[in-house]
C-alpha positions in Angstrom: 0.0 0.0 0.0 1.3 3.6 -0.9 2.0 5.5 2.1 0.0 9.1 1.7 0.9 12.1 2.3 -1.2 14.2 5.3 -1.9 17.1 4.2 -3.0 18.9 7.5 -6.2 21.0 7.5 -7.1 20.9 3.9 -10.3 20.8 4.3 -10.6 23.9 7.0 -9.3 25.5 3.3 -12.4 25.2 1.2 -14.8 27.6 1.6 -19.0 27.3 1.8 -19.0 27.1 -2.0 -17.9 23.6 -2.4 -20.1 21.5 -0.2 -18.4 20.0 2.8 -19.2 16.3 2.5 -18.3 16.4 -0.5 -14.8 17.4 0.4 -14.9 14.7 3.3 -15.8 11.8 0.5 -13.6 13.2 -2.5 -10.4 14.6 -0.7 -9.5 11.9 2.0 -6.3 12.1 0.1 -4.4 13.1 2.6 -5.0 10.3 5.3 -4.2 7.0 4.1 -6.2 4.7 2.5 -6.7 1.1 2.0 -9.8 -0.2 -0.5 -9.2 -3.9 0.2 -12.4 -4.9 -2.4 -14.7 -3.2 -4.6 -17.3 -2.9 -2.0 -15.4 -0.1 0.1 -14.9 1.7 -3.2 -18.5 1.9 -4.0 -19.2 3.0 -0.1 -16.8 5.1 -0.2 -18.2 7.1 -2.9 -20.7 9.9 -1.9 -20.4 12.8 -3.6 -22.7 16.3 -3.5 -23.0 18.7 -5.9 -23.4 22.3 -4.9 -25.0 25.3 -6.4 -21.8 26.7 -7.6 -18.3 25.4 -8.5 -15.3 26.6 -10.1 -12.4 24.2 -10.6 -9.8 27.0 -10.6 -10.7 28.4 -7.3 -12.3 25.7 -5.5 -9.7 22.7 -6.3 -6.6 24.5 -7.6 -6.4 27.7 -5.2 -7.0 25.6 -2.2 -3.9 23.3 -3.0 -2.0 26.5 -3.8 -2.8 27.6 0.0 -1.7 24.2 1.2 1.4 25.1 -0.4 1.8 28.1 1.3 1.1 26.5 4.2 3.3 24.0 4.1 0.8 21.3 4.8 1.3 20.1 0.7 4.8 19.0 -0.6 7.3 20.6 -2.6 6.2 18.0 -5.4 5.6 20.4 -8.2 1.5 21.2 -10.2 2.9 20.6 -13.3 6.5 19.3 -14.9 6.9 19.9 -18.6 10.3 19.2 -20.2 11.2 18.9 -23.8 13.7 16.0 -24.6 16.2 18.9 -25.5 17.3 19.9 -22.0 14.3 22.6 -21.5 12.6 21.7 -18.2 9.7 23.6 -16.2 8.3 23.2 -12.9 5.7 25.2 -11.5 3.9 24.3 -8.6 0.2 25.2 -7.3 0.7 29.1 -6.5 3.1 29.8 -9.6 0.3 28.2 -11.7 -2.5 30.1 -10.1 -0.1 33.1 -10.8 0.5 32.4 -14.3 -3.1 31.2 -15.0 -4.5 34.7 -13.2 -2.0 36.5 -15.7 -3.7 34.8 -18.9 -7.1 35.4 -17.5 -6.6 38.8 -17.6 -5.3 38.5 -21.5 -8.5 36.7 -22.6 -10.7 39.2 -20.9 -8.8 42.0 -21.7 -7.0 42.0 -25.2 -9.2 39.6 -26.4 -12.6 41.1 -24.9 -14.2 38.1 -24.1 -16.8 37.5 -22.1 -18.0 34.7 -19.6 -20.1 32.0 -22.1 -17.6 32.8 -24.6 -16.1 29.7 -26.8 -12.4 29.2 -27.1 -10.9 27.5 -29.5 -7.6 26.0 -28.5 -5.0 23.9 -30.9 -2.0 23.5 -28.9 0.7 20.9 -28.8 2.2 19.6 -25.0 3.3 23.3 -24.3 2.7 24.5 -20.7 0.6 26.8 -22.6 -2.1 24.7 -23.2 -2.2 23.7 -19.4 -2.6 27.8 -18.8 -4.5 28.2 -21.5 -7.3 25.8 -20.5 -7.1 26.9 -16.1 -7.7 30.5 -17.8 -10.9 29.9 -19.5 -12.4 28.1 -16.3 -10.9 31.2 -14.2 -12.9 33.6 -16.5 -16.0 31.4 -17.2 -15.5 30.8 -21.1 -16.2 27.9 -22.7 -13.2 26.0 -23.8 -12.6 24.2 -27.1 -9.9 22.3 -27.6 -8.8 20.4 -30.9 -5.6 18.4 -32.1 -3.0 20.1 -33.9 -3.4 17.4 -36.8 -6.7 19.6 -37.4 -6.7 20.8 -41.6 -8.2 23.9 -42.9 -11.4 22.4 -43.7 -11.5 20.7 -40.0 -10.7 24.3 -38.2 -13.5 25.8 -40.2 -16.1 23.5 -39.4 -15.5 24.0 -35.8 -15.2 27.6 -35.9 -18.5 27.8 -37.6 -20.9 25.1 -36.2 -19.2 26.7 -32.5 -19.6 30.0 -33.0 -15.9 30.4 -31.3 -15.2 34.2 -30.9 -11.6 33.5 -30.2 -8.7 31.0 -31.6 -5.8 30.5 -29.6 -3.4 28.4 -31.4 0.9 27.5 -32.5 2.7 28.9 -35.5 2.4 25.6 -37.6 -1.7 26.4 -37.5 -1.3 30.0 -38.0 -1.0 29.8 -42.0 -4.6 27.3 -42.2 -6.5 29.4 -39.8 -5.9 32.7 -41.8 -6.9 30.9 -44.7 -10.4 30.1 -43.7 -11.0 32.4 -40.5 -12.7 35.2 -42.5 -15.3 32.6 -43.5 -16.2 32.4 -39.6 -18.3 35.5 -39.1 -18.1 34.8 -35.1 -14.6 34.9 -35.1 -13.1 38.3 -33.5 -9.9 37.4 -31.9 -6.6 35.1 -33.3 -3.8 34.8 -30.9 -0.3 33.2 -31.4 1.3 31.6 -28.4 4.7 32.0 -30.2 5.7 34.7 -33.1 4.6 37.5 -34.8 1.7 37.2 -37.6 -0.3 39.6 -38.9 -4.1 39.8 -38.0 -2.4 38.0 -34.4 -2.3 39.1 -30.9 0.9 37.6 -29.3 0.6 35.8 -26.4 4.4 36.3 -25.4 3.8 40.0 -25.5 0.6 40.1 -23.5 2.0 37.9 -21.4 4.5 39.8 -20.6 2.8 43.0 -19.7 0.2 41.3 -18.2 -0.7 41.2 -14.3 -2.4 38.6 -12.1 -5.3 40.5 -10.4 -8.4 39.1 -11.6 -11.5 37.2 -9.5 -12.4 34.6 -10.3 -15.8 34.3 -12.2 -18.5 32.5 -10.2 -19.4 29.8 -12.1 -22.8 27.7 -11.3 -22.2 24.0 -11.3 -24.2 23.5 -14.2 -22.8 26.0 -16.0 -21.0 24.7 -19.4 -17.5 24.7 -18.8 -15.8 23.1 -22.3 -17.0 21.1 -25.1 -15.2 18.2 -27.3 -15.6 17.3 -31.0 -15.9 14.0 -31.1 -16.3 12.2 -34.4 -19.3 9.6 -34.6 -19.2 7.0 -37.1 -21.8 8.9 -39.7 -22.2 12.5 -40.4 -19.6 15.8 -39.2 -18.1 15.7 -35.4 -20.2 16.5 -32.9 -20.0 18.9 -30.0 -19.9 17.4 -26.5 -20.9 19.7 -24.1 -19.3 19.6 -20.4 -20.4 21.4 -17.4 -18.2 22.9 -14.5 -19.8 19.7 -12.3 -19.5 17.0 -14.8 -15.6 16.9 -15.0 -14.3 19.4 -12.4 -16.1 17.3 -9.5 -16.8 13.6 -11.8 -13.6 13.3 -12.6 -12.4 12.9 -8.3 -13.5 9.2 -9.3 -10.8 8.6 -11.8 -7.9 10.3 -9.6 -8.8 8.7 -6.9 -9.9 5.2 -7.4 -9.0 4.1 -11.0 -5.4 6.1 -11.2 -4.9 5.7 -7.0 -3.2 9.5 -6.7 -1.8 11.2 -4.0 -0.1 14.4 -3.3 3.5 12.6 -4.0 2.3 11.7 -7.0 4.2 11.9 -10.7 1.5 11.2 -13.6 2.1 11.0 -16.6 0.0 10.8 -19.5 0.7 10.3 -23.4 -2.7 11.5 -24.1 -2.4 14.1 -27.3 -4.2 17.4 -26.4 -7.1 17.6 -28.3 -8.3 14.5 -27.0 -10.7 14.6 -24.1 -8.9 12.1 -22.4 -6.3 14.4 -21.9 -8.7 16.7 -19.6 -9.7 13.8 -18.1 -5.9 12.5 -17.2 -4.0 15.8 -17.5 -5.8 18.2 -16.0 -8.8 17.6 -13.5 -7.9 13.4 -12.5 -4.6 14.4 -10.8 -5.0 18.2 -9.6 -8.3 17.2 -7.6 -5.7 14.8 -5.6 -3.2 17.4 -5.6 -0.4 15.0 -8.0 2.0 16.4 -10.2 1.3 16.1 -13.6 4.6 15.4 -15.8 4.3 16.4 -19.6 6.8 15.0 -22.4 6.8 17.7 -25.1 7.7 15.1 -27.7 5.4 16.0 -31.0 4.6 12.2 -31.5 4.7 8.6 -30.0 8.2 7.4 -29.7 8.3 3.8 -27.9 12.5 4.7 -27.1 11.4 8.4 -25.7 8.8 7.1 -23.5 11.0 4.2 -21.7 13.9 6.1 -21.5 12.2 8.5 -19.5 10.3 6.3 -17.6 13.6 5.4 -16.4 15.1 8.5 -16.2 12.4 10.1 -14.0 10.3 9.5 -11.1 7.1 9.0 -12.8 4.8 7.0 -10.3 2.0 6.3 -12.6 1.6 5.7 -15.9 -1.4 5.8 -18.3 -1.3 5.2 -21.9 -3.4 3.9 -24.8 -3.4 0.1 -25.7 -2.0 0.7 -28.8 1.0 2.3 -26.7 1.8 -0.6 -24.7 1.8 -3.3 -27.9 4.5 -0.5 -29.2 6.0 -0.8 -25.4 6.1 -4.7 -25.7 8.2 -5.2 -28.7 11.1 -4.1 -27.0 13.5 -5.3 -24.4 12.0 -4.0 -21.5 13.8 -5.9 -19.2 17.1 -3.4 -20.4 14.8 -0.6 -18.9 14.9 0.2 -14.8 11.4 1.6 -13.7 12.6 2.8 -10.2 9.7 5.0 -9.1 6.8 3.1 -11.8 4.4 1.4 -9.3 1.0 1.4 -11.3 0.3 1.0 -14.6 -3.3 1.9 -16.4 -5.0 2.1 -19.6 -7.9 3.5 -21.6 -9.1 4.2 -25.1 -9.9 0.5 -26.6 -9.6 -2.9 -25.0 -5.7 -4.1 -24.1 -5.0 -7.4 -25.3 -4.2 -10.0 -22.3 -1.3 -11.1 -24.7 0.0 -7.3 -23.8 -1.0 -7.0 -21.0 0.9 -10.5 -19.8 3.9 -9.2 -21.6 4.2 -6.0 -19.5 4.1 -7.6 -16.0 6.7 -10.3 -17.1 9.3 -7.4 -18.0 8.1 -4.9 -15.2 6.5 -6.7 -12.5 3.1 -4.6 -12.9 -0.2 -5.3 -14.2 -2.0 -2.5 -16.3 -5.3 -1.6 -15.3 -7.8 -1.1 -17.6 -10.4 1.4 -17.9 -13.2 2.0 -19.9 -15.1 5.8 -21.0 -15.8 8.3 -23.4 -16.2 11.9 -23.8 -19.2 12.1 -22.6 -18.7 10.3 -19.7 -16.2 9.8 -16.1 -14.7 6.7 -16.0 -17.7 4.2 -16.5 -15.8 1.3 -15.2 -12.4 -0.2 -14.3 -9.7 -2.5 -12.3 -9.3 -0.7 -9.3 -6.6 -1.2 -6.6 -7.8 -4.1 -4.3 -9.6 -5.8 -7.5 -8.6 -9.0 -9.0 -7.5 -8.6 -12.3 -9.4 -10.5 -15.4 -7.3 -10.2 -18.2 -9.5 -8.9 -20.9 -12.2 -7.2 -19.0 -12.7 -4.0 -18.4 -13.3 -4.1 -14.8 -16.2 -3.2 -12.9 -18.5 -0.4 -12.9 -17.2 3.0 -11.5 -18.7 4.0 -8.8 -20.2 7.4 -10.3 -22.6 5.0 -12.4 -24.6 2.5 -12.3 -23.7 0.3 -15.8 -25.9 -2.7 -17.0 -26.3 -4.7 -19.9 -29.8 -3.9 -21.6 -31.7 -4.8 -24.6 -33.0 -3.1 -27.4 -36.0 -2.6 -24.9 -34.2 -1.2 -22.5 -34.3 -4.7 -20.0 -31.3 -5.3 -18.3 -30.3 -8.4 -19.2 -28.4 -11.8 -17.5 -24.9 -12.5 -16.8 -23.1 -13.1 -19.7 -25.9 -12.1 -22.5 -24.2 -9.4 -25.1 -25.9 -6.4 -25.3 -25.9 -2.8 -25.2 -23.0 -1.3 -22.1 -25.5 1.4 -20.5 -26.0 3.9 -18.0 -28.6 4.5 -15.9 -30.3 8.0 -16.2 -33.7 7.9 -14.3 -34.7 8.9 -11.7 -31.5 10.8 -11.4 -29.1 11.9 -13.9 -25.3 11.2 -12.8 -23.9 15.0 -12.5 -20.8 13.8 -14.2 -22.5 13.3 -17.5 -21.9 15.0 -20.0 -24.9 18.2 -20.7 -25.9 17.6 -24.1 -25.0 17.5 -27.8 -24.6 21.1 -28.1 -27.0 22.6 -31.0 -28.3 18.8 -32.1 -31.0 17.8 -29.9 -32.3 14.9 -31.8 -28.8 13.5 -31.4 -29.0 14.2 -27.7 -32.1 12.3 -27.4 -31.4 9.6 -29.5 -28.6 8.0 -26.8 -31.2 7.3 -24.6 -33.4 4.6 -24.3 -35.5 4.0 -21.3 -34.1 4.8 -18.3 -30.7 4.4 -19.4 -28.1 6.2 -21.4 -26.6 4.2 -24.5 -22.8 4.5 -24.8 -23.1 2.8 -28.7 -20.7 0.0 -27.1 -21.2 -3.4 -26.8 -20.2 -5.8 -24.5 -21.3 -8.3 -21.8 -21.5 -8.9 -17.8 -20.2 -11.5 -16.0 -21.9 -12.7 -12.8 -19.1 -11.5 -11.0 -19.8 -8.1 -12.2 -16.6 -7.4 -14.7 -17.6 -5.8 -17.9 -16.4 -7.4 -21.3 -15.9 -5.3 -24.6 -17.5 -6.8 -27.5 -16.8 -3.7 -29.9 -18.6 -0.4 -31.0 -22.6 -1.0 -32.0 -21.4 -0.8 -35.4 -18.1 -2.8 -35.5 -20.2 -6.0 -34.5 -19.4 -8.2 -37.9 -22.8 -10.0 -39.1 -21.4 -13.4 -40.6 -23.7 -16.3 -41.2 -26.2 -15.5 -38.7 -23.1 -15.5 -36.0 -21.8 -12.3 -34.3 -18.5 -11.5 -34.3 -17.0 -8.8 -32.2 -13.1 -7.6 -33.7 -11.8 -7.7 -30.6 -11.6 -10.9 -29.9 -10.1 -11.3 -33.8 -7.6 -9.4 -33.1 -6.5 -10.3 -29.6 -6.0 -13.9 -30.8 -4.1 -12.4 -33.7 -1.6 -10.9 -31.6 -0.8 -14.0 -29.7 1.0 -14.5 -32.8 4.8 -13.9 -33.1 4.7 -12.5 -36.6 2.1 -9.6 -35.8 2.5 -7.0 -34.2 -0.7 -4.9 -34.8 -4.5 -6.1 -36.3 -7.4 -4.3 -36.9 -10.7 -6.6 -37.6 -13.7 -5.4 -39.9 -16.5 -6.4 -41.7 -16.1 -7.4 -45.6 -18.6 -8.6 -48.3 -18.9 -11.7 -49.2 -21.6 -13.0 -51.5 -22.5 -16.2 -49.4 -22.2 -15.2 -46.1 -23.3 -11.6 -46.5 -20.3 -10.1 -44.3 -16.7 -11.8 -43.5 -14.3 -11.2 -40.9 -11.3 -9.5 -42.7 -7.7 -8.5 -40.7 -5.8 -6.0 -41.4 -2.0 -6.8 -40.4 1.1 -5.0 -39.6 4.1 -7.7 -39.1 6.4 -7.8 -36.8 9.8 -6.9 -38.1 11.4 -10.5 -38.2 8.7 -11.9 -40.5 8.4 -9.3 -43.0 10.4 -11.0 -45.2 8.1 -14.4 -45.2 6.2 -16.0 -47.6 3.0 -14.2 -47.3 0.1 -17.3 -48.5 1.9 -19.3 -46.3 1.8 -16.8 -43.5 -1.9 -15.5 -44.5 -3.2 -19.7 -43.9 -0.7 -20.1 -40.5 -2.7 -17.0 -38.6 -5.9 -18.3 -40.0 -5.6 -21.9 -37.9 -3.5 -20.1 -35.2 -7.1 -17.8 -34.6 -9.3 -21.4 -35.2 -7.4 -22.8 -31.9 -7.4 -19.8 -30.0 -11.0 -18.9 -30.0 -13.9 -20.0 -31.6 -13.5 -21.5 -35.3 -16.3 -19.5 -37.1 -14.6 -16.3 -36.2 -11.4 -16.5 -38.0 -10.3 -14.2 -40.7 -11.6 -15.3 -43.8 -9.4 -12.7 -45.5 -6.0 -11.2 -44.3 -4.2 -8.1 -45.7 -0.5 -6.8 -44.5 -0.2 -3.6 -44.9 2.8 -1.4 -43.3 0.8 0.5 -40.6 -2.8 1.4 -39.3 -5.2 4.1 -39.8 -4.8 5.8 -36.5 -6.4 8.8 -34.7 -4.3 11.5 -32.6 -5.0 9.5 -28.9 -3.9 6.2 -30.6 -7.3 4.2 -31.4 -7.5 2.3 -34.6 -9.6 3.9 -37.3 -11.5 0.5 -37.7 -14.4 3.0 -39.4 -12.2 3.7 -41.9 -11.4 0.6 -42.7 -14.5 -0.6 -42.5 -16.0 1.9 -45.2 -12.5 0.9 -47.7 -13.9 -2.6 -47.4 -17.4 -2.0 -48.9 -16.4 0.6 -50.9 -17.5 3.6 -49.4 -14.2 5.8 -49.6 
């Protein structure tokens, strides 16, 4: 068991705004701890949501006083280095401080107001991290997108938002301009680095800028941000979060599913514009007071990533499945984890092959969990929990998750069918608002009393949660269903592969066939490829069931992949049926 730190009279900090038993259930991280089983989690658990709440003041202000205090460690808010020797720590006060400073440049040179909408494209820059405590500080509404975003990407979001600011790095600068005057909302375009025309520079205003601003008082149900998310038909939609949903819902990650403290290193590979990155970067570990440790790298590099999970104290790790399969294929065993002690992962289903890979080499077991953007963490392995290797855990304790029908019944252990949420009587406050602007599409995820997540999967009778695969990724062959991630885990029990992505194909008997897309591993890429193609066929007959094998194999060199990792299996998907 960790050994937390006490962080005397924390809770005499808070003031009326931010209920007190809510403090007393989510904060306890400062007196140790120990959830022996699943049932101390879900008693632990009992939150309240009061009338108003502002992350900035009423999380990250209060650890800043603790700081001052001396009743917090010197373990820093935030650690950003670069690869290149560049390093930054800042802890709770100098982020306040610096966040207060860029407050005062969105309401001031920018003229914005609260409700506003920010758009913010940003790589792993400390800037992003002030960027987004700004926004809550001064009540906007806070946008954020991947820097892969094209011109016809930035558009649609600028118009379908209404964003009256864009906030972005000098690689963007040259596609915004070119579509910005098309965005009649649009009043403000500020560089974080450089001079442009047409652009306020941040480094400027920065400089001259002072930290006296109060904080706006923000109502708990107030929206706080919103995501683009991308559905599997029609434009991304806009996911609208309140100041509740993540700034209190997202205590249940931190301190159950990610197990932070005070002492605390996290790190997480999540790209920015992803919402997982809020969840894992921003409000998970600064409700428990961690540090969070950034890696400025611009993209996924398996050597980077152990080298400096060797080389610094990181404490807990979360990355994306397909991470960890790139982890794997090296020799971990040459790498010394000193401070790692626990080890999770979210995004899509981890393979057991991977997983059992990783606690061979390291010692530690990766714990899954399992959300969206719309949601907290829905469920997970927790600390205390026995590990099934290819579940998803049970359900988080902000929700209570069944199995239904396409009724709306909850069905029996071990019955596939839609992974819900339940909704009525009472919404979960950590949910997100709406589909902002499209309230058929709001409506359409419910279904009874419960909210439909568009995931499949099963429950056992222990309670653990099994992935089947998205609504739509379920493969219709024969009359059987076949879920792709079962395909694909049995595929990579196979030396030669070292990736597979499973889709739907046509076939003129059987309607649909299970087809794999393969990316060898390095030692087999040379091999004779029919022979190969018919060894991974009756490798997948023995390892699950016959009837789900790949009736069709291509090897290709690499994956269509978004920004936080995931397989594009939609993509795929629509090559396969001709749909491009």
């Amino acid at each position: 068991m960790k050994i937390l730190l006490k962080v005397k009279g924390f809770a005499t900090l808070y003031t009326s705004r931010v209920c007190s038993r809510f403090i007393s259930q989510h904060h306890r991280c400062f007196t140790p701890q120990n959830y022996s089983d699943y049932e101390s989690i879900i008693q632990d658990y009992k939150p309240e949501v009061p009338e108003y709440f502002n992350f900035a003041s009423d999380i990250l202000d209060k650890w800043s006083a603790a700081e001052k205090d001396g009743s917090r460690s010197s373990n820093p808010a935030l650690w950003w280095i670069d690869g290149q020797g560049k390093e930054i720590k800042w802890g709770f006060d100098e982020l306040g401080f610096h966040s207060r400073k860029v407050a005062n440049i969105l309401s001031d040179a920018c003229d914005l107001k609260p409700g506003d909408r920010v758009i913010v494209l940003l790589p792993r820059l400390p800037e992003w991290w002030l960027v987004n405590v700004a926004c809550i500080r001064a009540g906007l509404v806070l946008i954020p997108g991947t820097t892969q975003l094209t011109a016809k990407d930035i558009l649609h979001r600028l118009l379908v938002s209404d964003a009256k600011c864009i906030i972005a790095s000098d690689a963007q600068l040259p596609m915004i301009d070119a579509v910005s005057a098309q965005a009649p909302f649009l009043k403000t375009k500020m560089s974080i680095s450089g001079r442009r025309e047409g652009w306020l520079n941040f480094q400027e205003l920065f400089q001259a800028a002072n930290d006296k601003i109060p904080c706006v008082r923000t109502k708990s149900t107030d929206p706080m941000s919103i995501f683009f998310t991308s559905g599997t038909t029609g434009s991304p939609k806009m996911t609208e979060h309140s100041h509740c949903s993540y700034g209190l819902g997202l205590a249940v990650n931190g301190r159950y599913w990610l197990d932070l403290t005070p002492s605390d290193v996290f790190w997480n590979t999540s790209d920015t514009g992803w919402a997982k990155s809020a969840w894992s970067s921003v409000f998970a570990p600064w409700i428990q007071g961690s540090c969070v440790f950034v890696h400025g790298t611009p993209r996924f590099d398996p050597v980077v990533i152990l080298e400096t999970l060797t080389k610094y104290p990181v404490s807990v790790f979360c990355s994306a499945p397909t991470a960890y399969r790139m982890l794997v294929l090296h020799n971990l065993t040459s790498y010394k984890f000193k401070s790692l002690a626990h080890c999770v992962s979210a995004g899509e289903p981890l393979n057991p092959q991977v997983m059992e890979q990783w606690k061979t080499s390291t010692g530690l077991d990766i714990y899954e969990g399992y959300g969206q953007t719309e949601t907290v963490l829905i469920c997970g392995t927790f600390k205390g929990m026995k590990c099934k290797p290819g579940s998803m855990g049970k359900a988080s304790p902000a929700y209570d998750v069944q199995i239904t029908d396409n009724d709306g019944n909850i069905l029996a252990p071990d019955q596939e069918g839609d992974i819900s949420i339940r909704i009525s009587p009472i919404k979960p406050f950590c949910l997100f608002s709406q589909y902002t602007g499209d309230p058929e599409k709001t409506a359409s995820t419910r279904r009874g009393d419960f909210y439909l997540t568009g995931d499949r999967g099963m429950k056992d009778k222990d309670g653990y949660l099994w992935f089947v695969g998205r609504s739509d990724d379920v493969i219709l062959s024969s009359g059987y269903r076949i879920g792709p991630f079962e395909v694909e885990s049995a595929l990579i029990e196979h030396p030669a592969v070292a990736e597979s992505a499973v889709v739907s194909s046509p076939d003129p008997v059987r309607g649909e066939v299970v087809k794999a897309f393969v990316v060898l591993s390095p030692a087999y890429n040379a091999h004779d490829l029919e022979k190969l193609t018919a060894e991974l066929q009756e490798h997948v007959r023995k390892v699950t069931a016959a009837y789900k094998y790949p009736r069709k194999i291509e090897f290709v060199q690499q994956l269509p992949k978004t920004v936080s990792g995931k397989i594009r299996r939609n993509e795929l998907r629509n090559k396969e049926w001709g749909k491009v």
